[in-house]
FIKOLZA-1660 file (N, C-alpha, C; in steps of 0.1 Angstrom, whole numbers, plus 5000, padded with zeros to 4 digits):
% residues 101
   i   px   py   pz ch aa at
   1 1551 5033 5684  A  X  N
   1 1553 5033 5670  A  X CA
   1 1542 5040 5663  A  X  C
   2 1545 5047 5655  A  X  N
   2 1534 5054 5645  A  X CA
   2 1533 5048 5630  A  X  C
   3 1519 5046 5630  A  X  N
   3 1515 5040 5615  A  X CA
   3 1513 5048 5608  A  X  C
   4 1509 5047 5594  A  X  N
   4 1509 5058 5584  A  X CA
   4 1492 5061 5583  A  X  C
   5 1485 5056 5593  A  X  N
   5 1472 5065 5597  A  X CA
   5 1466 5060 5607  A  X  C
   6 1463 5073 5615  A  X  N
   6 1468 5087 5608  A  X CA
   6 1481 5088 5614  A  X  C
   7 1488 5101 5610  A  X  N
   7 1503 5103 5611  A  X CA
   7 1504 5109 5631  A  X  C
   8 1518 5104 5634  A  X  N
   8 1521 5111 5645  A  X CA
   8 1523 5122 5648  A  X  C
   9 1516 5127 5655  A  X  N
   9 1516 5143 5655  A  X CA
   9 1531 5147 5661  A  X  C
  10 1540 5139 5666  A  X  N
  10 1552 5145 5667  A  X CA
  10 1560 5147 5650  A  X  C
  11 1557 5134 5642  A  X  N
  11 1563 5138 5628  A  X CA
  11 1554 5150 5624  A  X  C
  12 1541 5154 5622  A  X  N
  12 1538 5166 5619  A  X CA
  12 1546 5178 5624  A  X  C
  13 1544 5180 5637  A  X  N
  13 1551 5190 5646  A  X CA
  13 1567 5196 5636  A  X  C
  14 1570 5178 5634  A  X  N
  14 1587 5183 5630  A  X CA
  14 1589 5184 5617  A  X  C
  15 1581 5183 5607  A  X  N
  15 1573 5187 5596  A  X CA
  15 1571 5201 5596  A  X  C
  16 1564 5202 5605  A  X  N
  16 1560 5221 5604  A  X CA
  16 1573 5230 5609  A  X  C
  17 1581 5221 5617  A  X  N
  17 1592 5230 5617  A  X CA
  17 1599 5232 5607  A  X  C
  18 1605 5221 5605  A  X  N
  18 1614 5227 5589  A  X CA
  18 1609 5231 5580  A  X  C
  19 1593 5228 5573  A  X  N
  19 1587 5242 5571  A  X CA
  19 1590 5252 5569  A  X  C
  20 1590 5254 5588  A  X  N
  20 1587 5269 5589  A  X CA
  20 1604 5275 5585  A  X  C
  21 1609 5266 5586  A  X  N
  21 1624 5274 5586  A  X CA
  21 1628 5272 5566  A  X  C
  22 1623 5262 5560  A  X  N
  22 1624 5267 5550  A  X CA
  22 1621 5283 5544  A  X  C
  23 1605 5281 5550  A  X  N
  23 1602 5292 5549  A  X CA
  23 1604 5308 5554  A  X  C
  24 1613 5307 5564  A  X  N
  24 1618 5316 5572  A  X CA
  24 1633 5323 5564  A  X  C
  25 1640 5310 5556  A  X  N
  25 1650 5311 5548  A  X CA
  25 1651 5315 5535  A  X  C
  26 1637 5316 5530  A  X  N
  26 1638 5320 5515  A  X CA
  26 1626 5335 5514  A  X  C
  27 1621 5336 5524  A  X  N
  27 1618 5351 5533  A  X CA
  27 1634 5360 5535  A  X  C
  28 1640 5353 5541  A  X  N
  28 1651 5367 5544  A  X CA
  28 1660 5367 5526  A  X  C
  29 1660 5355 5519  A  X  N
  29 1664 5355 5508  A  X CA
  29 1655 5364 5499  A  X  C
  30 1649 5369 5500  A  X  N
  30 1640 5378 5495  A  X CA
  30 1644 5393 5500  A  X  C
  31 1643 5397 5511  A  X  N
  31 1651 5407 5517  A  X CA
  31 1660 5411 5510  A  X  C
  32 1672 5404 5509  A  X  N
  32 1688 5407 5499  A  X CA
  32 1679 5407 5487  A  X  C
  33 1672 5399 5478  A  X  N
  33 1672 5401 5465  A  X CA
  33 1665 5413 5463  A  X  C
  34 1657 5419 5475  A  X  N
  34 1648 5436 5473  A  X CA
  34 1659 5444 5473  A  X  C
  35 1669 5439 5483  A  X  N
  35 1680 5450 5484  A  X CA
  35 1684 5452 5471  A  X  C
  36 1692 5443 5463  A  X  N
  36 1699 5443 5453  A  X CA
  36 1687 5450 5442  A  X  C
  37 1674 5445 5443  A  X  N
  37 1667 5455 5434  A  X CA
  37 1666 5469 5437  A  X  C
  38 1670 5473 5445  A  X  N
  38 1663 5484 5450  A  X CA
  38 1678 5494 5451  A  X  C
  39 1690 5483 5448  A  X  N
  39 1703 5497 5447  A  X CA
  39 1706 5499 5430  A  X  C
  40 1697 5491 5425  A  X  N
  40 1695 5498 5406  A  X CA
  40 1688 5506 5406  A  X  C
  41 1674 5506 5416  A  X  N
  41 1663 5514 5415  A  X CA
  41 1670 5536 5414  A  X  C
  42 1680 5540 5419  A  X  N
  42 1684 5552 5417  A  X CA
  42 1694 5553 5400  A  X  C
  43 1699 5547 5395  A  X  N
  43 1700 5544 5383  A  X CA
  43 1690 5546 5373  A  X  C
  44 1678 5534 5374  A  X  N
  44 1669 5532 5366  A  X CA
  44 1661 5544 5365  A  X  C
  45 1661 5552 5375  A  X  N
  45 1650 5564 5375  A  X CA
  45 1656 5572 5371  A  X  C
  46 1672 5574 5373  A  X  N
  46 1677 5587 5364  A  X CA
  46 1680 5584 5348  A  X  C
  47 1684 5573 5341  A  X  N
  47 1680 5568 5329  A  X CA
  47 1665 5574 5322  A  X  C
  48 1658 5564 5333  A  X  N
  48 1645 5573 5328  A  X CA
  48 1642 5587 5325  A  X  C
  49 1646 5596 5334  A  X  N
  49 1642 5605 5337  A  X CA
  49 1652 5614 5315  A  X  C
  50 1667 5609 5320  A  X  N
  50 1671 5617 5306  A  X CA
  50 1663 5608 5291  A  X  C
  51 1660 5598 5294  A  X  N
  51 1659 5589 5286  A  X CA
  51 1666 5583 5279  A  X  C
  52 1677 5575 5286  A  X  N
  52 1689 5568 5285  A  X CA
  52 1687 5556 5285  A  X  C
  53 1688 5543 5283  A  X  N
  53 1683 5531 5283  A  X CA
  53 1693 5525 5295  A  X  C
  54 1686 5521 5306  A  X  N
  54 1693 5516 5317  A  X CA
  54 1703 5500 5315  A  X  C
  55 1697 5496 5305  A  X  N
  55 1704 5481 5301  A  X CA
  55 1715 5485 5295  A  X  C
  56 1716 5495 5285  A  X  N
  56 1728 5499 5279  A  X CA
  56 1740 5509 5289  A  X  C
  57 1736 5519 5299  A  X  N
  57 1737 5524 5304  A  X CA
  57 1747 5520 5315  A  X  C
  58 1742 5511 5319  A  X  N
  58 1748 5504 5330  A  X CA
  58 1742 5487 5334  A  X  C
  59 1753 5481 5326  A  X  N
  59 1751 5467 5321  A  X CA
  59 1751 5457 5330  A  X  C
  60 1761 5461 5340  A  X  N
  60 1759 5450 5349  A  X CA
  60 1749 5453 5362  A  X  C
  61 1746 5463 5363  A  X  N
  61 1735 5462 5372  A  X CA
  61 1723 5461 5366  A  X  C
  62 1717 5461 5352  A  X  N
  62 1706 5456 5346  A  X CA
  62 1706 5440 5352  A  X  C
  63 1716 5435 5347  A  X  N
  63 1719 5419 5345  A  X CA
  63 1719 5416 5363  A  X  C
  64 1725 5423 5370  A  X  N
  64 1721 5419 5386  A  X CA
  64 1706 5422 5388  A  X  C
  65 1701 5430 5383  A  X  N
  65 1686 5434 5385  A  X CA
  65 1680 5424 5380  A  X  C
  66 1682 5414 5367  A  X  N
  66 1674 5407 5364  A  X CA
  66 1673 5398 5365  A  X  C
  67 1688 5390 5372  A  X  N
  67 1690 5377 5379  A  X CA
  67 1678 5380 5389  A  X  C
  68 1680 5389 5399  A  X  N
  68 1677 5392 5408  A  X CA
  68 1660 5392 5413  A  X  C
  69 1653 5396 5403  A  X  N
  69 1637 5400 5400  A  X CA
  69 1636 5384 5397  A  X  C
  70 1643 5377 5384  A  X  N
  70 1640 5362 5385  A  X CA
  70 1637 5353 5393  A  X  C
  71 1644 5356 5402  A  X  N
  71 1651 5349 5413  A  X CA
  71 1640 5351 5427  A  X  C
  72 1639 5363 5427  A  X  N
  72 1624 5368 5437  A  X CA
  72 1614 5360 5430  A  X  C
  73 1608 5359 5420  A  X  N
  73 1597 5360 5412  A  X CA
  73 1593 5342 5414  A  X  C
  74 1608 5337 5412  A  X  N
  74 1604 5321 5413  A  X CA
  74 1601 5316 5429  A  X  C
  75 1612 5326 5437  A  X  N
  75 1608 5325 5453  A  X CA
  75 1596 5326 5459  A  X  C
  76 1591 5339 5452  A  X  N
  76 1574 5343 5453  A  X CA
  76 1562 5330 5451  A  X  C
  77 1567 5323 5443  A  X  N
  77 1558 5312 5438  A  X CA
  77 1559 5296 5448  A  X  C
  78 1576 5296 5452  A  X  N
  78 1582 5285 5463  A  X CA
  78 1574 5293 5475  A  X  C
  79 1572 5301 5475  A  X  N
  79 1569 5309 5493  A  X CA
  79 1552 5306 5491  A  X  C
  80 1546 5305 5481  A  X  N
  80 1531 5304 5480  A  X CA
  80 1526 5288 5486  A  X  C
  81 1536 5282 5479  A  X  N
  81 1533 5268 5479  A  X CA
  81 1537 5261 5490  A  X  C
  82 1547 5270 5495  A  X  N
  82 1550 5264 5514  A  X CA
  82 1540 5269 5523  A  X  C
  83 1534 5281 5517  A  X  N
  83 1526 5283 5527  A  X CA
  83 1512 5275 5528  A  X  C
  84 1509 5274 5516  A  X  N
  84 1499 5263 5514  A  X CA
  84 1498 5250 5521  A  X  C
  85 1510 5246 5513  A  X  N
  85 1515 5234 5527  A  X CA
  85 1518 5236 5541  A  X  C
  86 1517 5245 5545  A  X  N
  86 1520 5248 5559  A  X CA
  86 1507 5251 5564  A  X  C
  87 1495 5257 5557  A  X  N
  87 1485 5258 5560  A  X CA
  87 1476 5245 5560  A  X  C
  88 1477 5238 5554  A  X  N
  88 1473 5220 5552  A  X CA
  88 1479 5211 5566  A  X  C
  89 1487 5216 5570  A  X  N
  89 1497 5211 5579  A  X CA
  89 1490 5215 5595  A  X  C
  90 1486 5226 5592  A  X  N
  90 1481 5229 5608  A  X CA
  90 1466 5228 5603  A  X  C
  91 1462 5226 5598  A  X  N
  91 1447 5221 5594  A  X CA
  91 1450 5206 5603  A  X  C
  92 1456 5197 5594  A  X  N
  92 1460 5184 5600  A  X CA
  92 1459 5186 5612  A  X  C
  93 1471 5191 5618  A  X  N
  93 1471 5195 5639  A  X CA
  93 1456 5192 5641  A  X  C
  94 1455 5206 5638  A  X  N
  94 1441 5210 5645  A  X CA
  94 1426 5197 5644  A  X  C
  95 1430 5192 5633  A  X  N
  95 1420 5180 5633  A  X CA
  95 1424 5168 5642  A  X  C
  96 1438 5166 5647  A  X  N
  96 1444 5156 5654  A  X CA
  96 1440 5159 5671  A  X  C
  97 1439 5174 5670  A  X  N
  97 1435 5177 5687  A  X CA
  97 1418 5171 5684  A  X  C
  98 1407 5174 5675  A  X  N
  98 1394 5173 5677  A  X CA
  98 1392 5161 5679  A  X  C
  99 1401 5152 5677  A  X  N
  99 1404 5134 5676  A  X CA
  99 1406 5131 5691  A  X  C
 100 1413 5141 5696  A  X  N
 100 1421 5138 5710  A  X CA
 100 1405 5140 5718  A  X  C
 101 1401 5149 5718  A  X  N
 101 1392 5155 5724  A  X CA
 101 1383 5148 5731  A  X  C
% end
């Protein structure tokens, strides 16, 4: 049985997995949301280029573009914060092996 100190390095372990797969999941969710930014990106440059306003121009892919950039942008910040915890996490480990030692 494992008490709450210190913690069982198998609950760590299974901690850092789902972790990692959170983080493995909102990584590839990032992927698609580049994608989707990145099929306005030939639009937006030829807007620019006549000087046509791309929100007026073509309305729903502004509005997919900006769900979309949102949606990265708050991910960017969830992906900072798992990694931090994930990095606190194998810190942990690594102090539980100098224990073993």
């Amino acid at each position: 049985m494992c008490g709450p100190f210190p913690p069982c390095k198998t609950k760590i372990i299974m901690n850092m997995e789902e972790l990692q797969k959170r983080i493995d999941a909102l990584q590839s969710r990032q992927l698609a949301l580049r994608a989707i930014m990145a099929s306005s990106d030939e639009r937006a440059a030829k807007c620019s280029k006549t000087g046509a306003s791309f929100r007026e121009t073509y309305p729903r892919d502004f509005a997919r573009y900006q769900e979309a950039n949102a949606e990265y942008n708050r991910n960017e910040m969830t992906l900072a914060e798992l990694e931090a915890e994930r990095m606190a996490q194998r810190e942990e480990v690594e102090s539980l092996h100098v224990h073993d030692a």
